[in-house]
SENU-288130 format. One record per residue (C-alpha): x, y, z. Coordinates in nm, 2 decimals. Layout:
<site><c1>X</c1><c2>Y</c2><c3>Z</c3></site>
...
END
This chain:
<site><c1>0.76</c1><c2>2.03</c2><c3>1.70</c3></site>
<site><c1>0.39</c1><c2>1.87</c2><c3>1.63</c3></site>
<site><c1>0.42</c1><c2>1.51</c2><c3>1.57</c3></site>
<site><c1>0.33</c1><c2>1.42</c2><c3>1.20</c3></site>
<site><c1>0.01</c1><c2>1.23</c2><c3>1.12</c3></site>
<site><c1>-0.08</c1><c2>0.94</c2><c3>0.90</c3></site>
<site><c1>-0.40</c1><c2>0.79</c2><c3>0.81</c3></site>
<site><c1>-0.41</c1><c2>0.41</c2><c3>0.70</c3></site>
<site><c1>-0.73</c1><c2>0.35</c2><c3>0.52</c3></site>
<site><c1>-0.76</c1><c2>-0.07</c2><c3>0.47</c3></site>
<site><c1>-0.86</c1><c2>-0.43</c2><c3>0.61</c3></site>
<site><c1>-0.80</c1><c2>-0.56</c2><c3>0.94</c3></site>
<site><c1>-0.56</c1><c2>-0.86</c2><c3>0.97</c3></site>
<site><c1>-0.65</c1><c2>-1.07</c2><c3>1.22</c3></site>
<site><c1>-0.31</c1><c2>-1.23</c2><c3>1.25</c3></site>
<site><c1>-0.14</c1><c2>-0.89</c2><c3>1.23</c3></site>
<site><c1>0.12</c1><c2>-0.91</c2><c3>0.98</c3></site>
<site><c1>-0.08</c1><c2>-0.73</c2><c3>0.72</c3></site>
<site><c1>-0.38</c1><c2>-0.48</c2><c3>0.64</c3></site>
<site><c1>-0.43</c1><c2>-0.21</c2><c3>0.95</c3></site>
<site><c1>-0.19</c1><c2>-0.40</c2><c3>1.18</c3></site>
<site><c1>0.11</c1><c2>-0.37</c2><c3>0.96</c3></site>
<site><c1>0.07</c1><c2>-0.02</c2><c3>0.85</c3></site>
<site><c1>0.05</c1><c2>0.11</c2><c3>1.24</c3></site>
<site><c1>0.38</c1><c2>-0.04</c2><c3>1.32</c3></site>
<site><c1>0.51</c1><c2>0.04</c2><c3>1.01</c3></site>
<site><c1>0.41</c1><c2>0.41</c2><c3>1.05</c3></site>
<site><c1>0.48</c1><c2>0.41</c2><c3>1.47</c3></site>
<site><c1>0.81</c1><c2>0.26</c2><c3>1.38</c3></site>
<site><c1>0.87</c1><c2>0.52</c2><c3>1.11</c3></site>
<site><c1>0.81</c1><c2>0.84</c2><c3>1.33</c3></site>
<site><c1>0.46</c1><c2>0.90</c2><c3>1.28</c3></site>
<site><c1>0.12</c1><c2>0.92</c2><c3>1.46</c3></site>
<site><c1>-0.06</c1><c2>0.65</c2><c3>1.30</c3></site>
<site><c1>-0.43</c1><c2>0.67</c2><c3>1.27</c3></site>
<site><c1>-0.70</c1><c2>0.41</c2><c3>1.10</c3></site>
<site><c1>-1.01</c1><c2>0.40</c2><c3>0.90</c3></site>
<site><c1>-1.10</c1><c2>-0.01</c2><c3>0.84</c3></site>
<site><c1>-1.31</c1><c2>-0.09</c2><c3>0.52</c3></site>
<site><c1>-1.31</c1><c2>-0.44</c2><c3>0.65</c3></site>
<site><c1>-1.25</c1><c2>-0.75</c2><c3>0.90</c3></site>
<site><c1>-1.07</c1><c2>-1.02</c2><c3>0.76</c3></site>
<site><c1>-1.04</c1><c2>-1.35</c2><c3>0.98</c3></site>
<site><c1>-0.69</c1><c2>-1.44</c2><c3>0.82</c3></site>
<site><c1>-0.35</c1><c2>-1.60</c2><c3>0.93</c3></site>
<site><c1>-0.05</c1><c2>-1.69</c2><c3>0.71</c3></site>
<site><c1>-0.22</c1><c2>-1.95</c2><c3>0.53</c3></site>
<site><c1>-0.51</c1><c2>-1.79</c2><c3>0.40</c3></site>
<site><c1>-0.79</c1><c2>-1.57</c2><c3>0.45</c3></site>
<site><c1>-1.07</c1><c2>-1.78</c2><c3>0.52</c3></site>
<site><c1>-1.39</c1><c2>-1.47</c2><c3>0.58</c3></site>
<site><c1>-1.43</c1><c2>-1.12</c2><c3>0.50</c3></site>
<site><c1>-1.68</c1><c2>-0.88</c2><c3>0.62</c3></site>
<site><c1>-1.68</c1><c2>-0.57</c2><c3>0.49</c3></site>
<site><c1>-1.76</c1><c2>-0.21</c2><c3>0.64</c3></site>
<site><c1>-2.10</c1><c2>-0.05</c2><c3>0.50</c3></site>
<site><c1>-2.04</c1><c2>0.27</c2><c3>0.31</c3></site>
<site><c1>-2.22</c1><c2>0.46</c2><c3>0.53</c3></site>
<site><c1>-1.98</c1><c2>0.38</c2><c3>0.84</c3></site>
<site><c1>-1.69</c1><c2>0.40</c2><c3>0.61</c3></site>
<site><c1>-1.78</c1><c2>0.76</c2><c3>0.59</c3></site>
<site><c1>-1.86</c1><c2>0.83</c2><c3>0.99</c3></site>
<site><c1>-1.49</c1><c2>0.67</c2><c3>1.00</c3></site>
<site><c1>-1.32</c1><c2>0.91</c2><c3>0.77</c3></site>
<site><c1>-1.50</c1><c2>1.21</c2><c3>0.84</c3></site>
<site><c1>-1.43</c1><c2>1.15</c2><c3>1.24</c3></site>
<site><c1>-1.08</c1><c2>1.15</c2><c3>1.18</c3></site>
<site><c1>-1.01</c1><c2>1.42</c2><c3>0.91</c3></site>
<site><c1>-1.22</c1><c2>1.64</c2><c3>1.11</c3></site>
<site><c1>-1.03</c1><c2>1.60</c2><c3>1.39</c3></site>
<site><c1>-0.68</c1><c2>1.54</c2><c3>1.36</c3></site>
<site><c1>-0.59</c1><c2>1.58</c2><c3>0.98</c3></site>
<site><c1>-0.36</c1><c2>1.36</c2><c3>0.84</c3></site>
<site><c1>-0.04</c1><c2>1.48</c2><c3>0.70</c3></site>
<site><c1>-0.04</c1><c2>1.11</c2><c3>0.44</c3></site>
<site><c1>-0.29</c1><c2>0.87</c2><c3>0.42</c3></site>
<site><c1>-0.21</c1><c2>0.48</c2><c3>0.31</c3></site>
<site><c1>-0.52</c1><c2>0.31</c2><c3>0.12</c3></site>
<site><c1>-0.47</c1><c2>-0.08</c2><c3>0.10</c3></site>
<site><c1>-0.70</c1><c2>-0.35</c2><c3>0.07</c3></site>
<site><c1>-1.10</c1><c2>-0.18</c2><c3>-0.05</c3></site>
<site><c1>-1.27</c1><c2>-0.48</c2><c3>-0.17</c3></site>
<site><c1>-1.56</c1><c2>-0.33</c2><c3>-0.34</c3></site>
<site><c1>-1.71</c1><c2>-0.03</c2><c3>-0.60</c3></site>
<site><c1>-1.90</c1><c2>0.15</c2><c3>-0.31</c3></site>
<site><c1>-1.63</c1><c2>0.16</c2><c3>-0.05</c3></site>
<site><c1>-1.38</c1><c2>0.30</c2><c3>-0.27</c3></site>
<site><c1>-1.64</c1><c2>0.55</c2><c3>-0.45</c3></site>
<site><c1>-1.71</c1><c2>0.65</c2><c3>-0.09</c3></site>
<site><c1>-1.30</c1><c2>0.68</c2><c3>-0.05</c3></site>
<site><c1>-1.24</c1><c2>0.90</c2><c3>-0.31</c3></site>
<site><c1>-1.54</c1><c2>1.12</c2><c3>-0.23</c3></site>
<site><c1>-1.41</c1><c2>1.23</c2><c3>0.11</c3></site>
<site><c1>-1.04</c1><c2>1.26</c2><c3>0.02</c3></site>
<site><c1>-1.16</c1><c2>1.50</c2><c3>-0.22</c3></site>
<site><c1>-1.39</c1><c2>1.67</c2><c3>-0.03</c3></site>
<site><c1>-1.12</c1><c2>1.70</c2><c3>0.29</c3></site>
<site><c1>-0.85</c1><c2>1.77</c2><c3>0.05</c3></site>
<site><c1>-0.65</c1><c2>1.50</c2><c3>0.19</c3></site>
<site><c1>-0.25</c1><c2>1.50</c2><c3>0.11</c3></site>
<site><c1>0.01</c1><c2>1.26</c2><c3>0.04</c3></site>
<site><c1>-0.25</c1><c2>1.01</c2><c3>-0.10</c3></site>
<site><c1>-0.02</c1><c2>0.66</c2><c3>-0.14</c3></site>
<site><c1>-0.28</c1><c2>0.37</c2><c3>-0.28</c3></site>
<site><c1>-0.17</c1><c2>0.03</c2><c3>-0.29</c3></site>
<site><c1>-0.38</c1><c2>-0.16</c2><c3>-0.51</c3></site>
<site><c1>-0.39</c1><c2>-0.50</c2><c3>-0.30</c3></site>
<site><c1>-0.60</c1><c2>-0.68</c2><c3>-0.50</c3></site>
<site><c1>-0.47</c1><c2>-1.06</c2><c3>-0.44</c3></site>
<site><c1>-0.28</c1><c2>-1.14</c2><c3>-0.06</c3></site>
<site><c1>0.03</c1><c2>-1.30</c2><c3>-0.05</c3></site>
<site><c1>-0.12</c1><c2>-1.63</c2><c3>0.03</c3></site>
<site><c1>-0.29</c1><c2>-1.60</c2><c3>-0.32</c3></site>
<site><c1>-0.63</c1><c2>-1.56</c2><c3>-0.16</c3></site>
<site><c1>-0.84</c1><c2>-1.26</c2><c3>-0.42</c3></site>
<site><c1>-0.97</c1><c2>-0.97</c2><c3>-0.20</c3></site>
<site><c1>-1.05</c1><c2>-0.71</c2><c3>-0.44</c3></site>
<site><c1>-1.42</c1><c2>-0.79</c2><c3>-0.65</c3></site>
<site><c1>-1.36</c1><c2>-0.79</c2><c3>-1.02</c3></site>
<site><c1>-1.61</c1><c2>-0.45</c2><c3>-1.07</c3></site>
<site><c1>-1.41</c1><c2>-0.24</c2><c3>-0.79</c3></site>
<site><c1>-1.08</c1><c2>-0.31</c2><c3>-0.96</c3></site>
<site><c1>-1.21</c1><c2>-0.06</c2><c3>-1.28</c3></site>
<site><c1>-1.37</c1><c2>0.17</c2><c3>-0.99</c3></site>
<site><c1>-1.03</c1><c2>0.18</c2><c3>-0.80</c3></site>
<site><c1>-0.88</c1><c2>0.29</c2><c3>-1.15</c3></site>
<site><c1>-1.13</c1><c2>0.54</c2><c3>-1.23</c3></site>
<site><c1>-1.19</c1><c2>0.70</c2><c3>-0.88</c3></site>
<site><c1>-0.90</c1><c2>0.63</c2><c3>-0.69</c3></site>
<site><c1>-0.59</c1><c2>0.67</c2><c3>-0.88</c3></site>
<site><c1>-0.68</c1><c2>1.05</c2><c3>-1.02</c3></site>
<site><c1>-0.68</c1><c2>1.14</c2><c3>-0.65</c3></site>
<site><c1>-0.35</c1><c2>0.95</c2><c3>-0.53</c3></site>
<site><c1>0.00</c1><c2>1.11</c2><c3>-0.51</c3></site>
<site><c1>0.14</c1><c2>0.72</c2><c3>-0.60</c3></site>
<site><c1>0.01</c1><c2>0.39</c2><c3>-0.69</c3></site>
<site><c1>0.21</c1><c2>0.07</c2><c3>-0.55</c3></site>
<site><c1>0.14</c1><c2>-0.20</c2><c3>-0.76</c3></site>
<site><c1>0.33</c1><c2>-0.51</c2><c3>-0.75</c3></site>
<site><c1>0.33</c1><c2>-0.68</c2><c3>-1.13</c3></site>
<site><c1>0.04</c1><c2>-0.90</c2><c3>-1.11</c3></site>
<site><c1>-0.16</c1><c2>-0.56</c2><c3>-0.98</c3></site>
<site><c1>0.06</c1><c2>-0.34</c2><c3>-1.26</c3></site>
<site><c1>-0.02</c1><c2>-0.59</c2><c3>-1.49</c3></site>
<site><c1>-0.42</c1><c2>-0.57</c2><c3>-1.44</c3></site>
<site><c1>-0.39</c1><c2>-0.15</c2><c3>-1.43</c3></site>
<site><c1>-0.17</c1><c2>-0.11</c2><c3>-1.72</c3></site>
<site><c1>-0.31</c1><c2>-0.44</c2><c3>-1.94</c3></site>
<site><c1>0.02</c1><c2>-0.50</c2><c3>-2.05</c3></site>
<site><c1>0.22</c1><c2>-0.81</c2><c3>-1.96</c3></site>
<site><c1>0.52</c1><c2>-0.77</c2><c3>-1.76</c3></site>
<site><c1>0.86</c1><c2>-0.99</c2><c3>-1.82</c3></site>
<site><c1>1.11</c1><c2>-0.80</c2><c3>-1.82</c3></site>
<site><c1>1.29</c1><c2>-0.42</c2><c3>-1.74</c3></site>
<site><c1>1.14</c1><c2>-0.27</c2><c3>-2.07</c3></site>
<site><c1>0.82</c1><c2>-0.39</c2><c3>-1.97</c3></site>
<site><c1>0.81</c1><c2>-0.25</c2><c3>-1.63</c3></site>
<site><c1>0.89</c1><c2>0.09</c2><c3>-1.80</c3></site>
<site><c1>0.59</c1><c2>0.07</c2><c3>-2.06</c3></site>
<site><c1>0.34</c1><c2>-0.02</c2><c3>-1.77</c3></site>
<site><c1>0.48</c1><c2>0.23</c2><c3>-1.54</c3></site>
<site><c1>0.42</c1><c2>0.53</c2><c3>-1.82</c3></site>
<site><c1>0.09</c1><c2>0.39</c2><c3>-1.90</c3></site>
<site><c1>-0.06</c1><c2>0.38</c2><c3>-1.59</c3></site>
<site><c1>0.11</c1><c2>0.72</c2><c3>-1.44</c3></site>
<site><c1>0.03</c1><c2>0.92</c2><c3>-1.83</c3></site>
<site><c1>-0.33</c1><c2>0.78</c2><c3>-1.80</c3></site>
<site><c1>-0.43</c1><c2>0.88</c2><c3>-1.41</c3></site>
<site><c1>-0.13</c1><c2>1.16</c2><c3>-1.39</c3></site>
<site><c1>-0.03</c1><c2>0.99</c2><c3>-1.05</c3></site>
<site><c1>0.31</c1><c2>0.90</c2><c3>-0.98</c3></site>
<site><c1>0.38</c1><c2>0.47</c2><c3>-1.00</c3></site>
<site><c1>0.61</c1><c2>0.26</c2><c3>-0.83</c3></site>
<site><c1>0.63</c1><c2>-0.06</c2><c3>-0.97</c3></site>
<site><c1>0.79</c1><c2>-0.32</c2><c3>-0.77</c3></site>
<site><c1>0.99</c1><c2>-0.56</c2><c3>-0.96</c3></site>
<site><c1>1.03</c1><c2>-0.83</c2><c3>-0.66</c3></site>
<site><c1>0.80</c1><c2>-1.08</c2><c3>-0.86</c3></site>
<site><c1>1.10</c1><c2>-1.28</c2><c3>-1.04</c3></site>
<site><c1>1.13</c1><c2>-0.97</c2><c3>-1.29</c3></site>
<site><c1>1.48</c1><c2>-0.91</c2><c3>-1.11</c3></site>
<site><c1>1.68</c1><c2>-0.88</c2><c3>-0.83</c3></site>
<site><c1>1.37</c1><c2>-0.68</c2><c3>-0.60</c3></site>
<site><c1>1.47</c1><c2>-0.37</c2><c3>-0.81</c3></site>
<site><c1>1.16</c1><c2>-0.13</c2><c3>-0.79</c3></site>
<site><c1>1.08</c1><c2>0.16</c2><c3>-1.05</c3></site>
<site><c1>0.95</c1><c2>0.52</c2><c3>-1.01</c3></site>
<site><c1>0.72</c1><c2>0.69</c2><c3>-1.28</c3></site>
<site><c1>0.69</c1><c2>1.06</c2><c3>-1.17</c3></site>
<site><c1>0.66</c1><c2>1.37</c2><c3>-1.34</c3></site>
<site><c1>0.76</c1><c2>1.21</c2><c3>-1.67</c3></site>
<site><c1>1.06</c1><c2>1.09</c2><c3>-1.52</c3></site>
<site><c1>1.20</c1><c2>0.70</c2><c3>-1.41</c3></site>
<site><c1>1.39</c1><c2>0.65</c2><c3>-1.15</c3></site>
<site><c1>1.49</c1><c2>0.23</c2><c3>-1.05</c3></site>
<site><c1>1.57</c1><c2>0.20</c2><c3>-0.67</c3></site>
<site><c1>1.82</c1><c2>-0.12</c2><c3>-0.66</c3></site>
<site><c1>1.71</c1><c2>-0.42</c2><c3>-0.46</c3></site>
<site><c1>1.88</c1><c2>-0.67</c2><c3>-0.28</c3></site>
<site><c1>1.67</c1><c2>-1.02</c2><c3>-0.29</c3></site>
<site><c1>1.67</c1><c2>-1.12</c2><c3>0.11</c3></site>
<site><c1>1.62</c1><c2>-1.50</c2><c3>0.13</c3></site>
<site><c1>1.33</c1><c2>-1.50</c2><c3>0.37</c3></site>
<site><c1>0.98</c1><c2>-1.74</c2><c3>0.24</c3></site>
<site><c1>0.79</c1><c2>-1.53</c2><c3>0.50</c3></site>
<site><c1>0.65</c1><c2>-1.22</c2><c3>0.32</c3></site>
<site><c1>0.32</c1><c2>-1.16</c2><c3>0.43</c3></site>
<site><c1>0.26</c1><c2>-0.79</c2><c3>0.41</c3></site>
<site><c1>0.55</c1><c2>-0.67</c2><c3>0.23</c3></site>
<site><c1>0.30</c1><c2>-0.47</c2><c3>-0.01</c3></site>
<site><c1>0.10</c1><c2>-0.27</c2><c3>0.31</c3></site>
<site><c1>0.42</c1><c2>-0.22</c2><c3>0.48</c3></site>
<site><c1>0.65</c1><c2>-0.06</c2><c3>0.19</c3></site>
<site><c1>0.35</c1><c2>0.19</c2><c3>0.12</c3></site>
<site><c1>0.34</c1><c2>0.26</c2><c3>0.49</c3></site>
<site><c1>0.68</c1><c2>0.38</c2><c3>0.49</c3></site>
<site><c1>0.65</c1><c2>0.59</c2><c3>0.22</c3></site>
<site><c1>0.36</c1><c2>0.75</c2><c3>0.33</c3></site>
<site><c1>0.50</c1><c2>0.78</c2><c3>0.67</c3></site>
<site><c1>0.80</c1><c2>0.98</c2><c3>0.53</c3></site>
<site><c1>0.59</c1><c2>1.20</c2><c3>0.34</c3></site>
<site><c1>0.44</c1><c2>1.27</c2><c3>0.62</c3></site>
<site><c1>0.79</c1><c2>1.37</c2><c3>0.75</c3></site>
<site><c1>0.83</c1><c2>1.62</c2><c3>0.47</c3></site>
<site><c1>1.09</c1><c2>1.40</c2><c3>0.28</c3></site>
<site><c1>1.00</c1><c2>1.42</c2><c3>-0.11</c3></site>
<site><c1>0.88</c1><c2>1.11</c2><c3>-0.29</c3></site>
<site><c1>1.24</c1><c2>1.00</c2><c3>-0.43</c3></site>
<site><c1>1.37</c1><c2>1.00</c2><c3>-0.06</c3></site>
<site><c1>1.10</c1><c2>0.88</c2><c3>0.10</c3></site>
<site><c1>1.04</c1><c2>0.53</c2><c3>-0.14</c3></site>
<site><c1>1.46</c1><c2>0.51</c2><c3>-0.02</c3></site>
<site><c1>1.42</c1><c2>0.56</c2><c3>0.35</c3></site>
<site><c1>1.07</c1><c2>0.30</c2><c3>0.33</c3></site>
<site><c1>1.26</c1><c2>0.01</c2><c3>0.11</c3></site>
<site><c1>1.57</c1><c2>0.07</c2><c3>0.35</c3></site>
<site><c1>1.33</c1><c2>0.01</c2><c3>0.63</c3></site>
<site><c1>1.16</c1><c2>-0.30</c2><c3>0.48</c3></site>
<site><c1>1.47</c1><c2>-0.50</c2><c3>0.42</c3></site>
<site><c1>1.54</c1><c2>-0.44</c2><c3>0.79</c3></site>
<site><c1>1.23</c1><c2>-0.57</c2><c3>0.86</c3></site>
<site><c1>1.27</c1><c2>-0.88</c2><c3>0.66</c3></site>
<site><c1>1.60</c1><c2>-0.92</c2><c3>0.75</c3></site>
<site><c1>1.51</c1><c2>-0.98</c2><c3>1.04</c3></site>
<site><c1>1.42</c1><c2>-1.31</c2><c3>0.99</c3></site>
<site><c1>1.08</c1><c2>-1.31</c2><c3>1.21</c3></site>
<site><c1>0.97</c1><c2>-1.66</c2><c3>1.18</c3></site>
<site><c1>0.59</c1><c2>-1.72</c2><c3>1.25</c3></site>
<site><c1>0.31</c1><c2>-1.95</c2><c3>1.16</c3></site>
<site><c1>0.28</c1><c2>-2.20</c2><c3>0.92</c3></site>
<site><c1>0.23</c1><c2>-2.03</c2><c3>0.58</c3></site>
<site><c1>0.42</c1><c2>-1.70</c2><c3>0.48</c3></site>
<site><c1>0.45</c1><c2>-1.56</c2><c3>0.78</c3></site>
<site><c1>0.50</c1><c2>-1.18</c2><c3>0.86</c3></site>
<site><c1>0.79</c1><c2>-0.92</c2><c3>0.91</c3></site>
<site><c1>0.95</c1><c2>-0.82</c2><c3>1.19</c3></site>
<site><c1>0.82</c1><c2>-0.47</c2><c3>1.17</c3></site>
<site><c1>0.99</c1><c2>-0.38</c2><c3>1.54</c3></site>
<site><c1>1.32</c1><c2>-0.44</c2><c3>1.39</c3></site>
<site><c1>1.48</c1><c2>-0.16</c2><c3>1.54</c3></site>
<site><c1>1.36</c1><c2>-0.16</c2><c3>1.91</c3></site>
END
């Protein structure tokens, strides 16, 4: 049987727990071949990110051509696009390749609280990138920004989820681990909600819970598992990896994504 493919499409973490370096373990370590296209270099560790230099458009585009017209992938991951003409470029040549299995998480501020997304290429991400995406992966700061609603409870999670998925008829999972409740995430799809129950795992050290989770699922779409059954085998595989109980650096540090070597 031919291996499966995924494409992540994000920043570089230079300390590896996020961004390009999370999503190829997360997608190795999920039974895909994982490929990358890398909008930019971040010098960053669990503290902060202190630079970041982005990728012109026009070697964006060299990137993602090179790969889709080569090997094509079955699911591609978008995370962290920090500006207007990187993502217009992003949309434009998933479109033209008629890329699959398009999972977008909208990282617009890290875990360390540092901004990485320009004000300007948050409406452009709306416009251009979520009418091409299979699912959108905000977390409820990000939900909060797409849907212009403010999030505080269960109810409110539903309204934003329908309003974001009715308006860019994508499918939305909204992940409720910010306080809301116990980690319990919601699905939007097809005119249908479906909550996947959390369990809170004490662990401070969550940088790059967002790029791994949508990894995951992208990864199992890649496997042919359908988007209900694929956010369950991805959330099953991210409490593993916090779990864990990986312990690095001074700030929030990062998963243990090789959990289950």
């Amino acid at each position: 049987m031919q291996m499966k493919t995924t494409l992540t499409i994000a920043g570089s973490d230079s300390s590896g727990g996020a961004g390009i370096q999370a999503d190829i373990k997360t997608m190795t370590m999920n039974g895909v071949f994982a490929m990358s296209v890398i909008t930019a270099l971040t010098a960053q560790n669990t503290t902060g990110v202190r630079a970041i230099q982005e990728s012109t458009p026009e070697f964006l585009k060299q990137q993602l051509d090179a790969v889709f017209e080569d090997i094509f992938p079955d699911a591609v991951k978008i995370g962290m696009v920090a500006s207007s003409e990187l993502i217009c470029v992003i949309a434009d040549k998933l479109s033209y390749h008629k890329a699959q299995n398009v999972v977008v998480d909208p990282v617009m501020v890290a875990t360390s609280g540092s901004a990485l997304m320009k004000t300007d290429a948050i409406q452009t991400l709306i416009d251009e990138l979520l009418p091409v995406s299979a699912l959108v992966t905000p977390n409820i700061p990000e939900a909060e920004i797409l849907s212009g609603l403010k999030i505080e409870s269960d109810n409110d999670m539903i309204a934003a989820a329908k309003k974001i998925g009715d308006a860019y008829h994508c499918s939305v999972l909204l992940k409720g681990g910010h306080s809301i409740n116990d980690a319990n995430d919601l699905l939007y799809a097809k005119g249908e909600l479906i909550w996947f129950k959390g369990k809170r795992i004490d662990n401070p050290n969550t940088h790059g819970t967002g790029c791994t989770l949508s990894s995951a699922i992208a990864a199992n779409l890649a496997m042919g598992y359908d988007l209900a059954e694929s956010i369950h085998r991805a959330k099953e595989y991210l409490s593993g990896a916090l779990s864990a109980l990986l312990n690095l650096g001074k700030g929030s540090g990062p998963l243990d994504h090789m959990y289950r070597i």
